[in-house]
C-alpha positions in Angstrom: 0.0 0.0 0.0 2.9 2.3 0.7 4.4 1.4 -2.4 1.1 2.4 -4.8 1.1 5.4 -2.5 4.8 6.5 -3.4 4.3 5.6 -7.0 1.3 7.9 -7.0 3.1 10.8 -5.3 6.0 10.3 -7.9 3.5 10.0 -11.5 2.1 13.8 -10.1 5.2 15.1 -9.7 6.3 13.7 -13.2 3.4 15.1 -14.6 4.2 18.5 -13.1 8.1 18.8 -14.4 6.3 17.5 -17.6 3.8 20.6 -17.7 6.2 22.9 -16.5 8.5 21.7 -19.6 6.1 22.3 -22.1 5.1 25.3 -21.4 8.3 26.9 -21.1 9.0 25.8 -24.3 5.8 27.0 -25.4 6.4 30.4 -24.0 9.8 30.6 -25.8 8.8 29.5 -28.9 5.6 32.9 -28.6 8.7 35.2 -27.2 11.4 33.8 -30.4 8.8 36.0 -32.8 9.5 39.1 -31.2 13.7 38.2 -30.8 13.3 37.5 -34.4 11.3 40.2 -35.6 14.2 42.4 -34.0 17.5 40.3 -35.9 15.0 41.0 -39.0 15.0 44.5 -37.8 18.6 45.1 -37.4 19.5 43.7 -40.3 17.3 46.6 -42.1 19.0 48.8 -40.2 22.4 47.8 -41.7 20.9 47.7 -45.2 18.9 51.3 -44.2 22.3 52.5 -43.0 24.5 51.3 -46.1 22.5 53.6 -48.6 21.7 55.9 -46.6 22.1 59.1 -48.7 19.7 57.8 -51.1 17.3 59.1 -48.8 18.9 62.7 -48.3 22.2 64.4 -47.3 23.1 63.8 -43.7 24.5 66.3 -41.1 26.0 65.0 -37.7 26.9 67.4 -35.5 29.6 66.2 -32.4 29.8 68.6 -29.6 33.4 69.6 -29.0 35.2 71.8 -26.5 35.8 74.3 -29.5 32.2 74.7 -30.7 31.5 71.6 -32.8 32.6 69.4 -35.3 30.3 68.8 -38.5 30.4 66.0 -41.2 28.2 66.1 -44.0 27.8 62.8 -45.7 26.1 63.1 -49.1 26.2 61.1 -52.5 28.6 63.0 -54.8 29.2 61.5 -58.8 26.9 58.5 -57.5 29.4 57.8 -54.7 29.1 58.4 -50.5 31.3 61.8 -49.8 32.1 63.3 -46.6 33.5 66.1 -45.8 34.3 67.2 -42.0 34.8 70.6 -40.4 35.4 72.6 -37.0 33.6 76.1 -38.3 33.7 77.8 -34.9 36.8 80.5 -34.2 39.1 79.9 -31.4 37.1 82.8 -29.4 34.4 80.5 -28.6 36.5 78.0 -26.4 38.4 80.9 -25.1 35.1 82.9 -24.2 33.7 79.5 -22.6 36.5 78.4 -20.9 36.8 82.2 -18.8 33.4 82.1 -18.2 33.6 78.5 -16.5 36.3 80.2 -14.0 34.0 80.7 -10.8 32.6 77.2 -11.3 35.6 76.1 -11.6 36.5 77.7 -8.1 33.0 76.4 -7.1 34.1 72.7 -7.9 37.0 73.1 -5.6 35.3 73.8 -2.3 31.8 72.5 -3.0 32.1 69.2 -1.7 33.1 70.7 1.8 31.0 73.6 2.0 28.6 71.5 4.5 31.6 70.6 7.1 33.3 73.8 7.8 36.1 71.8 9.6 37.0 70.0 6.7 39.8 72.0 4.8 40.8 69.9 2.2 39.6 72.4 -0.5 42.5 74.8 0.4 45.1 72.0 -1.8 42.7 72.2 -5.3 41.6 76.3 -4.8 45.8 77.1 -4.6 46.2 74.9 -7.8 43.3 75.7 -9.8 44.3 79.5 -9.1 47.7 78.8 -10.4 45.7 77.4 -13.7 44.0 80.9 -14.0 47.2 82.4 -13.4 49.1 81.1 -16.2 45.7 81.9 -18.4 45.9 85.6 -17.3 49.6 85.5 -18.4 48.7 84.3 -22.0 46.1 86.5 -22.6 48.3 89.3 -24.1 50.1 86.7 -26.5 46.6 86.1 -28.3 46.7 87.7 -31.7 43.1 89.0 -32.9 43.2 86.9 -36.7 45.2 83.3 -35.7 44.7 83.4 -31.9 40.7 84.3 -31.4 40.2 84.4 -35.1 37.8 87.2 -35.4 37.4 88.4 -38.7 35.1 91.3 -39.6 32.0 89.9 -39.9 32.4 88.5 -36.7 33.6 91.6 -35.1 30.7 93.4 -36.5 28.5 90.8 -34.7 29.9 90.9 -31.3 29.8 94.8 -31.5 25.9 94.2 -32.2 25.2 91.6 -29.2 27.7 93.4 -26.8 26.3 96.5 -27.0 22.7 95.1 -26.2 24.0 93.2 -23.1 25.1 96.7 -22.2 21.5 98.1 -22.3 19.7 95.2 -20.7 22.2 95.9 -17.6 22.2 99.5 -17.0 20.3 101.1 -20.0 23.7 102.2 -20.8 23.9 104.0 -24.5 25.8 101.6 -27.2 29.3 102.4 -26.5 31.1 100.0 -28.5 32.1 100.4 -32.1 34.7 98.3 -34.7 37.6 100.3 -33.2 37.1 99.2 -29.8 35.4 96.3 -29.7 38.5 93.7 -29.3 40.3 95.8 -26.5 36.6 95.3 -24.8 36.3 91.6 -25.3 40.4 91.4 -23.9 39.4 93.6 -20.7 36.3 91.4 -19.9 38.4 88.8 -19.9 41.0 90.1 -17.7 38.9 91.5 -15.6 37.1 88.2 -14.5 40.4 86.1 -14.6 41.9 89.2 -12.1 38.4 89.1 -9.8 39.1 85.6 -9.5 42.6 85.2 -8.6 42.1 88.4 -6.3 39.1 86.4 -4.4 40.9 83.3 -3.9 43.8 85.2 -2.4 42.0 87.9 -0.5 38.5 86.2 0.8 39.1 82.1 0.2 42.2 81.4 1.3 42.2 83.6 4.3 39.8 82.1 5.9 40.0 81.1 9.1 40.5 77.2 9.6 37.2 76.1 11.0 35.6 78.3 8.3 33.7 77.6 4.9 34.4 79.6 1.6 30.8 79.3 0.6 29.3 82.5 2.2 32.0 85.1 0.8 32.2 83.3 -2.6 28.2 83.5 -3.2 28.9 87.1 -1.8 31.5 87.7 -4.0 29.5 86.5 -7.1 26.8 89.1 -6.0 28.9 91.8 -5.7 28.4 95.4 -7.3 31.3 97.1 -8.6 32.4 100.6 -6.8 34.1 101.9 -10.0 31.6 104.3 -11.5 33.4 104.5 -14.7 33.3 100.0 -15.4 29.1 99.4 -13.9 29.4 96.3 -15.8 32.1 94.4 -13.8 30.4 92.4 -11.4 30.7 88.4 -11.7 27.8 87.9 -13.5 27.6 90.7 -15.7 31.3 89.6 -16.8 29.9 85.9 -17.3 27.1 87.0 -19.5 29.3 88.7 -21.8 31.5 86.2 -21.9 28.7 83.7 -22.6 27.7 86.2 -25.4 30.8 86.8 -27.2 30.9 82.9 -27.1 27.2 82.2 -28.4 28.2 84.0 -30.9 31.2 82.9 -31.7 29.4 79.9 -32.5 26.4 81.0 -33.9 28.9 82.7 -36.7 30.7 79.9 -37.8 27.9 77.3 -38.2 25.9 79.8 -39.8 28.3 80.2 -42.4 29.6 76.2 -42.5 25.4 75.7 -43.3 25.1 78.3 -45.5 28.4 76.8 -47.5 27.0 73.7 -47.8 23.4 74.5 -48.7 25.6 76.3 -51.9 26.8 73.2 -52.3 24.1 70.8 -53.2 21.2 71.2 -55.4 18.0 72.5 -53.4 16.3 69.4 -53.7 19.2 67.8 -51.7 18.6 70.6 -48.9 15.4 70.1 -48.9 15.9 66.4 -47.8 18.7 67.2 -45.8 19.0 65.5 -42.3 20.8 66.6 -39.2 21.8 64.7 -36.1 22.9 66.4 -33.0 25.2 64.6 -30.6 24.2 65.9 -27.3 24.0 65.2 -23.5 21.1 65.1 -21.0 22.0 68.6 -19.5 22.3 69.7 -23.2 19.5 67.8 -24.7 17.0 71.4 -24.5 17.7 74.5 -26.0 20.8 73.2 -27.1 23.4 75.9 -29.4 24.0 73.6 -31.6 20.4 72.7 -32.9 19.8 76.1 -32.1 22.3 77.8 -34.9 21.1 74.5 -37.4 17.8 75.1 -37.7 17.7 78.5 -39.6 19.5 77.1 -42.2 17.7 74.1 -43.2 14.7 74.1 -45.3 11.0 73.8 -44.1 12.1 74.7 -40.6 8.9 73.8 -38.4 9.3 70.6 -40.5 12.7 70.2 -39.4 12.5 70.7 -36.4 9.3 67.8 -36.3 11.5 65.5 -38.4 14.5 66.2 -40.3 16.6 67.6 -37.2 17.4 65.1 -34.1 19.0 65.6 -30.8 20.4 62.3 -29.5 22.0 61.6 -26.5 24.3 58.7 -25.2 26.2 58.8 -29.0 29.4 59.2 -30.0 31.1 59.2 -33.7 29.8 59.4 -37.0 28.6 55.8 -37.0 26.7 55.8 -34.2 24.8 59.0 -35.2 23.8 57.5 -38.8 23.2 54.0 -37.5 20.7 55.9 -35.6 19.1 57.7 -37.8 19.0 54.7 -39.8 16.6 53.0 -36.7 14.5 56.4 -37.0 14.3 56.0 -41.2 13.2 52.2 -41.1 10.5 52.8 -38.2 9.1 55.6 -40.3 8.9 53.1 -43.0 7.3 50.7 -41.4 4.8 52.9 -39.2 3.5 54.4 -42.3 2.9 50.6 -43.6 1.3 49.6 -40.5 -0.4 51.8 -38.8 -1.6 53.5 -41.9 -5.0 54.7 -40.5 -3.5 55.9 -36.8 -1.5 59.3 -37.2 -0.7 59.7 -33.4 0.3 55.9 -33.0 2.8 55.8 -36.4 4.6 58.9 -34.6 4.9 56.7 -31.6 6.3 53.7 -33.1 9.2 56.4 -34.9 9.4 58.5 -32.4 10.5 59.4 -28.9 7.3 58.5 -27.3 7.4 54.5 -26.1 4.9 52.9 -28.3 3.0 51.1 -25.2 3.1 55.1 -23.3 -0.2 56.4 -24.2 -1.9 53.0 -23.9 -0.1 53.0 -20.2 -1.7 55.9 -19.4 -5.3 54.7 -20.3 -4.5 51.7 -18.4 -3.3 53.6 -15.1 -5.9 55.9 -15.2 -9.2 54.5 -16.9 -11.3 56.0 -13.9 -12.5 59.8 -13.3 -14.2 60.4 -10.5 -18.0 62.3 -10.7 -18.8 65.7 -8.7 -21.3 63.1 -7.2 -21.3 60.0 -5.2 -22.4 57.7 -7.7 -19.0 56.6 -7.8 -16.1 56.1 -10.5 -17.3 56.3 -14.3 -15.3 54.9 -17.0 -14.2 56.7 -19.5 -12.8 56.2 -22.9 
């Protein structure tokens, strides 16, 4: 009886490693179709990305510390051409990197600004002071056309932007001009460089030991200058204008690296032109790039819908149009698929997670009345 009883046990248990096989391997065989449907996929992707410029000319745009680099990849004589470029004068990394000073003092002392009794941001403050030393040193061995590379077009420009920064300061009259424009731009950026070295050695640095920098640098940063004759050297006024005469650095030479290229091809081409935009997360709105893009290319709202990309976690040419090749062959297939849905084919090719709008509708399916008949549900 104890026998029949064991056997018994042991035939259910069989049964359930039997069950639990099969339907495993049911399971697997429902979940291959979607593993496949993505090697199918990818393999598009290569094909998309091979030919790629029969469906337009392709910008991609890599952010780099001196303003950007650009390759355009087009077909030229029937064949793939590229052609690379770093459009943006040297004043634009020299603009940036003085306007970064007081963050960079900021980054020496911020981690201790909570423990005033910690002092180990007196070592990296001494050193990165040294660093703005030696850049306050070199500024006078700069020259105007191979150092900041401002030619007269340029100039022209920063005398225009400068002399609105000073009128949304102080409602100061335009006072700068083509004569002195570049002896204005070399005394912001002394100025800020000196303020700097003269706060870590006056205010930081002298601090007494059981003492935090952070009051008297947020005070410093708020100062207002006493000199009558210079109201527009205070921290932050000095960091807009630097941020301006590097905006526009910028602004300037993509503007005329797009306007190049746009002579370049046929209008056709333009008009089909894509752009990608190699970005970060802090980057990813508003971003300069983009920003100084967009002008130039044709059918801008359209553009900016579907022909001009920000995309972050890339890096290299590659990357960027095996990218947009993804984007291209979703397109294709959306407009295949979900021929009768307008709002859905956007989802499947583009940012918005197909299944997103459907999760919403699941998560909230309810609204409650004004009354106390209970929940209603709506479509």
């Amino acid at each position: 009886m104890t026998d029949s009883t064991e056997q018994q046990d042991n035939w259910y248990q069989q049964i359930s490693v039997v069950d639990a096989s099969l339907n495993a391997q049911a399971i697997a065989n429902i979940v291959k179709i979607d593993s496949e449907m993505l090697v199918n996929m990818n393999e598009l992707q290569v094909l998309t990305q091979r030919d790629l410029t029969q469906f337009g000319p392709v910008i991609v745009a890599q952010f780099t510390p001196g303003g950007g680099k650009f390759t355009l990849v087009h077909c030229e004589y029937g064949k793939p051409s590229r052609i690379t470029v770093e459009p943006v004068a040297n004043l634009f990394a020299i603009a940036k990197s003085i306007a970064h000073t007081p963050l960079g003092i900021y980054g020496c002392f911020g981690a201790y600004s909570t423990n005033p009794l910690n002092q180990g941001w007196r070592s990296p403050l001494t050193d990165y002071r040294n660093v703005i030393e030696n850049g306050l040193m070199s500024l006078p061995d700069i020259e105007v056309k191979d150092g900041y590379q401002i030619d007269e077009s340029l100039a022209a420009l920063l005398v225009s932007r400068l002399n609105q920064v000073t009128g949304q300061f102080d409602g100061a009259a335009p006072v700068l001009n083509h004569d002195n424009v570049l002896s204005h731009i070399q005394q912001v950026f002394h100025t800020l460089l000196s303020a700097s070295i003269d706060f870590i050695d006056t205010q930081a640095l002298t601090l007494e030991r059981n003492q935090s920098p952070a009051r008297v640098f947020q005070q410093w940063c708020a100062q207002t200058s006493d000199d009558d004759n210079a109201p527009d050297d205070t921290v932050y006024k000095l960091i807009t204008q630097c941020q301006v005469i590097a905006a526009t650095a910028q602004a300037y030479g993509i503007t005329s690296m797009m306007k190049t290229w746009r002579k370049a091809l046929t209008a056709e081409q333009w008009q089909k032109l894509y752009a990608v935009v190699e970005g970060e997360w802090v980057t990813r709105e508003s971003n300069s790039i983009a920003q100084c893009m967009l002008p130039e290319m044709a059918e801008k709202q359209a553009a900016l819908n579907q022909h001009l990309m920000i995309v972050t976690n890339l890096e290299g040419v590659s990357a960027a149009l095996k990218f947009l090749a993804r984007i291209l062959e979703d397109r294709a297939a959306a407009a295949m698929i979900l021929t009768e849905h307008t709002q859905d084919r956007e989802h499947l090719s583009g940012q918005t997670d197909l299944l997103g709008p459907v999760m919403q509708r699941v998560l909230c399916p309810y609204q409650i009345p004004n009354n106390n008949d209970g929940p209603v549900l709506t479509n």
